[in-house]
N, C-alpha and C positions, 0 to 999 in steps of 0.2 A: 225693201232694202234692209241692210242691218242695221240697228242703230247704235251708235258710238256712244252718246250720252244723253244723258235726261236734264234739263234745267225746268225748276216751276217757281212762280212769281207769283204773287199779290201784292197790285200796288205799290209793286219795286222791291217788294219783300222778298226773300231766300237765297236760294246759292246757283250760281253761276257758275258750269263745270266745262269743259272743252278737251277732248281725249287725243291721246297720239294716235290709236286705232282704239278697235271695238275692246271696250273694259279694261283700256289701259289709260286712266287719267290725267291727261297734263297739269288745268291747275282747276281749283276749287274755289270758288270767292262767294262771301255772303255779305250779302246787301241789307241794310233796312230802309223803306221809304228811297228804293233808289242812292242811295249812297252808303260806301263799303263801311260793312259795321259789323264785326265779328272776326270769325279766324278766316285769314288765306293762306292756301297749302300749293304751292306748286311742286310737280315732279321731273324726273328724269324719264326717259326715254325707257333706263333700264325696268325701272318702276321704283326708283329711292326718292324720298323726301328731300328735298333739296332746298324748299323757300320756305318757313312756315312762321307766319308774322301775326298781329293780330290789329284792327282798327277802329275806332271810336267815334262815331260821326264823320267820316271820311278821312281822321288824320290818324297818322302810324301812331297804338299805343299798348302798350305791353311787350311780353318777351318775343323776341325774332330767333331765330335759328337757320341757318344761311349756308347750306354748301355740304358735305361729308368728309369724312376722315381719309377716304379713296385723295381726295386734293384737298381742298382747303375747306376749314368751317369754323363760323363767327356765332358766336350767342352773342347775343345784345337784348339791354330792355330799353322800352322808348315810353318818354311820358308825355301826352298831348302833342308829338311831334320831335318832342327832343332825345336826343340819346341822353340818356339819361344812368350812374350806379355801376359797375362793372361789367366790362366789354372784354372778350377774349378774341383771339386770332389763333388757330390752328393749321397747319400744312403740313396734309402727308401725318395726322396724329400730334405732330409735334409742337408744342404750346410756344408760337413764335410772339404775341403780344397781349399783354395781361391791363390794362388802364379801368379809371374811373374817370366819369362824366358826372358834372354839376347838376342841378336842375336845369340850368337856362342854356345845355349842350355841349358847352365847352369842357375837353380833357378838366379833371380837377381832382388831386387826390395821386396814390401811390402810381407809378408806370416802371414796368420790368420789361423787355425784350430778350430773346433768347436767341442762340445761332441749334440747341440743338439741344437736347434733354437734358443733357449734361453741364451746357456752356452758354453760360446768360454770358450777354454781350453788354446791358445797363442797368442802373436803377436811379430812379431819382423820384420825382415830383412835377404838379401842375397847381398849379391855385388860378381860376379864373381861367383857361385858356392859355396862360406863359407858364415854362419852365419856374420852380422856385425851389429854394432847399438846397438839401446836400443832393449831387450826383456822381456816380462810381461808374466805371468803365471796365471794363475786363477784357485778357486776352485771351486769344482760343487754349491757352493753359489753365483758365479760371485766374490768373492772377493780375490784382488789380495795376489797368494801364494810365488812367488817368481820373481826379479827382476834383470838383470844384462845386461852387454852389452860384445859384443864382435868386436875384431877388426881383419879380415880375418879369420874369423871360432876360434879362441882363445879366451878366457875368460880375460878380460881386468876390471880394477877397482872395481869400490862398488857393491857386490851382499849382496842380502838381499832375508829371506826367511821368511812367516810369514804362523802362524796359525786363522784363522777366523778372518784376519784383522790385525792381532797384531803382531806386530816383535818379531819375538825369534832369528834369526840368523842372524849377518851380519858379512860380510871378505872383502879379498882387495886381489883381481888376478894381476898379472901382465904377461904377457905371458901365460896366461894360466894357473900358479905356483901360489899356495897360497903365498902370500907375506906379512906379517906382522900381525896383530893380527886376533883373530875369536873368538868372543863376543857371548856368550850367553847370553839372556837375557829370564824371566819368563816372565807369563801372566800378570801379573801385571807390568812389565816392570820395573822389580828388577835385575839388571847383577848377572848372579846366575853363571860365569865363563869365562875364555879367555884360550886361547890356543895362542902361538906365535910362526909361522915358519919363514924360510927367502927362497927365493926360490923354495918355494915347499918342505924346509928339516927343521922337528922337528917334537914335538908330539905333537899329537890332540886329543882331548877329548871333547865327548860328557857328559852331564848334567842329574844325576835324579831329581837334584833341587840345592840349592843356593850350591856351596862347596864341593856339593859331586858327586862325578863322574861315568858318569854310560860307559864309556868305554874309552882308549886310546887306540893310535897307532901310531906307530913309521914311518914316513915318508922322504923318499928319493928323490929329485929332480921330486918331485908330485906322487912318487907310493910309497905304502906300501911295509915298506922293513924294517924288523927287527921287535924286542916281540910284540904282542895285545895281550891285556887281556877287559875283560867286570864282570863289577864288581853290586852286587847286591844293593838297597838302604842301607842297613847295612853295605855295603864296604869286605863283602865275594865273594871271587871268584868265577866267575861263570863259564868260560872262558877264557884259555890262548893257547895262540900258534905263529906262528912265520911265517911272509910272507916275502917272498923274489922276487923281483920284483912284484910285486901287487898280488904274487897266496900263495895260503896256503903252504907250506913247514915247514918239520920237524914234529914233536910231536904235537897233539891239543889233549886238555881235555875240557872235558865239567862237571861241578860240579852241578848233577842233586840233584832234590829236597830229603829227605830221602823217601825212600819208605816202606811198609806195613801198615799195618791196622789191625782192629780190637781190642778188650781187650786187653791189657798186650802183642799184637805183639809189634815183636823187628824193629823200625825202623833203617833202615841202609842206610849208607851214598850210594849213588849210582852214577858211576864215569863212563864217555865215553871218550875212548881213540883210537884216530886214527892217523897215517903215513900217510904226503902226502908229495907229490915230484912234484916239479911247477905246483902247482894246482889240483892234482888229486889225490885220494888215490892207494898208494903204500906203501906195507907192514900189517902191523898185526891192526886190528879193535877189538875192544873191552868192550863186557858193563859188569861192575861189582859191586855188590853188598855188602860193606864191604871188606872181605878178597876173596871172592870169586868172579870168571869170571861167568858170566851165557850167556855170548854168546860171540865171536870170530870168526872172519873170516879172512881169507889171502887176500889181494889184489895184482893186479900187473899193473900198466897202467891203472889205475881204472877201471878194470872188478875186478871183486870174482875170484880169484885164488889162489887156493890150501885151506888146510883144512879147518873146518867148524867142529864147536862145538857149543851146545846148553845146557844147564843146565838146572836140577830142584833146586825149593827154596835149599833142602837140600845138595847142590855143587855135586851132582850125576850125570854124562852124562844122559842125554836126547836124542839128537841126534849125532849123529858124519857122517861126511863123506867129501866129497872134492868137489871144483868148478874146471873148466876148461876153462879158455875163457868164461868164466859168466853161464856156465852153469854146470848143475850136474853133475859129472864123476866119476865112481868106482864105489865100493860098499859104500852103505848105512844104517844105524843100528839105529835103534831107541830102548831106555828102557824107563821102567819103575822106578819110583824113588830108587827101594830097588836094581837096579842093573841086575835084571830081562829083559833078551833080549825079546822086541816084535815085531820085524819085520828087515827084511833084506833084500836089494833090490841091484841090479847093476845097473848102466845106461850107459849111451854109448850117447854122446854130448846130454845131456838133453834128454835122451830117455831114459824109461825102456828097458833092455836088458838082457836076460840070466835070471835062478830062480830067483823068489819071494817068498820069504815066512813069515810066520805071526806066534806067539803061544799066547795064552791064559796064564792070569797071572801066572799058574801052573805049567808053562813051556811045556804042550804039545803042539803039532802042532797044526795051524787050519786049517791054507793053504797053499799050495804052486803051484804057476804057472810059466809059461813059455812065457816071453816074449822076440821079436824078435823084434828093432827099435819102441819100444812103441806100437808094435801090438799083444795081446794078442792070442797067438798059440797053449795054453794050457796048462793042468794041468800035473805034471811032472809024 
């Protein structure tokens, strides 16, 4: 037969090769005494270099090079195991991440990211593994979006955030904790509001312009904890509800715009209301239209569980039936506005299961089949 590769050993000594076909290489490994001790090269299919690392008594040690310019590719150097000295990331040519590593692994030293030749997206620092120093943010204009420093991975002193060059936000962290005022300022660099915490505890408010508020929130030792409402430029509620350790809990409404249309339609105020429990929804969901609910669902653990209602304009069921663990279960019943049953179905964990059937608005039959786990097995 032909032969694809050749491997030769002494007492676990040399290189280890394996081909895609005959004389086309996949990867190359040199051993000493049975453990990888020298350079590894693995290739592509096409026949380019694609892995090429090097190893020291069995652990990664020296420069790596990882991937092509065709997609992505990494030089890195590793010492005894650790990343170790400047590490790049490239995609597509384009130098999307530049960092230094410590001796003992961890990021440490300057860190750049780029959106594109042209357009660095950050610059800052690492010491030890956290964030520390000054860091700068840019918009895909190159102009600086936001600026702040940190001390051990923690948000320390003046941050400032700016739109197309122009400060609109500046605060003062101290540990990490918002500490003392947060200044809004407009385009024209008119303070159009402040917010004052201590510690990370009081309320924040963002701005739709000088004095008038486009939301607050109740803040706790730096997490959301207690009422937020979000209010319209008119100062009509749009939005209230209630976070407890930073996740949504209890009652939220939403105060949507009126809805209908047409001549002489009646527009009616249209209101969404949902239960959530540390973050997730749990309990009764709800959109309504005036006095009437035109859709309703059960939550539990945030899946869809338990009933499920759907309305027409005229508050008449539309649809009715139940969730299970997020998916359809029981029987299911769909009308028509005047109360007119048009169809009826079982399912079984989000499967059609058992009769289906269908009538014409007259009330006779049109159809009825038989299905078995969503496998239709015939007409009854």
């Amino acid at each position: 037969g032909t032969v694809w590769t050749t491997s030769a050993f002494a007492a676990g000594t040399g290189t280890w090769s394996l081909a895609w076909a005959p004389g086309l290489v996949r990867f190359a490994r040199d051993y000493v005494g049975g453990v990888a001790h020298g350079e590894w090269r693995q290739y592509a299919l096409s026949g380019d270099l694609v892995d090429r690392a090097g190893f020291a008594s069995g652990i990664r040690d020296g420069a790596r090079s990882l991937g092509n310019d065709r997609s992505m590719r990494i030089e890195e150097t590793w010492r005894l195991g650790n990343l170790t000295g400047r590490r790049r990331l490239w995609r597509r040519g384009t130098l999307q991440i530049d960092e230094r590593y410590g001796a003992d692994g961890r990021r440490d030293g300057e860190f750049a990211t780029w959106r594109s030749v042209r357009e660095q997206r950050e610059q800052g620092g690492y010491a030890q593994g956290a964030r520390d120093g000054a860091w700068t943010w840019f918009d895909r204009d190159g102009q600086v979006e936001r600026t702040g420093a940190y001390r051990g991975g923690r948000r320390v002193g003046r941050w400032q955030r700016f739109e197309r060059g122009v400060l609109r936000e500046e605060m003062t962290y101290r540990d990490d904790l918002l500490d003392g005022d947060v200044i809004a300022w407009g385009p024209s660099r008119q303070e159009w509001g402040r917010s004052r915490l201590r510690r990370g505890s009081g309320v924040l408010r963002t701005w739709h312009q000088r004095s008038v508020v486009a939301d607050e929130s109740t803040w706790q030792d730096g997490k959301r904890h207690g009422p937020y409402r979000a209010y319209s430029p008119r100062g009509r509620v749009l939005i209230e509800g209630q976070y407890a350790d930073d996740a949504r809990d209890g009652t939220w409404r939403w105060q949507l715009p009126p809805q209908g249309a047409g001549a002489g339609a009646e527009r009616q105020a249209a209101v969404w209301s949902e239960t959530w429990k540390r973050g997730v929804r749990d309990g009764r969901s709800v959109f309504a239209m005036g006095d009437r609910e035109r859709r309703a669902q059960e939550y539990a653990h945030g899946l869809r569980h338990g009933a499920f209602m759907a309305a027409h304009p005229n508050g008449a069921p539309a649809v009715v039936g139940q969730f299970a663990q997020d998916q359809r279960d029981g029987v299911w019943t769909s009308y028509d506005p005047s109360g007119q049953m048009r169809s009826q179905a079982t399912y079984r964990a989000g499967l059609l299961h058992g009769v289906s059937r269908q009538w014409r608005a007259d009330g006779t039959l049109l159809a009825e089949q038989v299905f078995a786990q969503g496998v239709l097995t015939g007409p009854v």
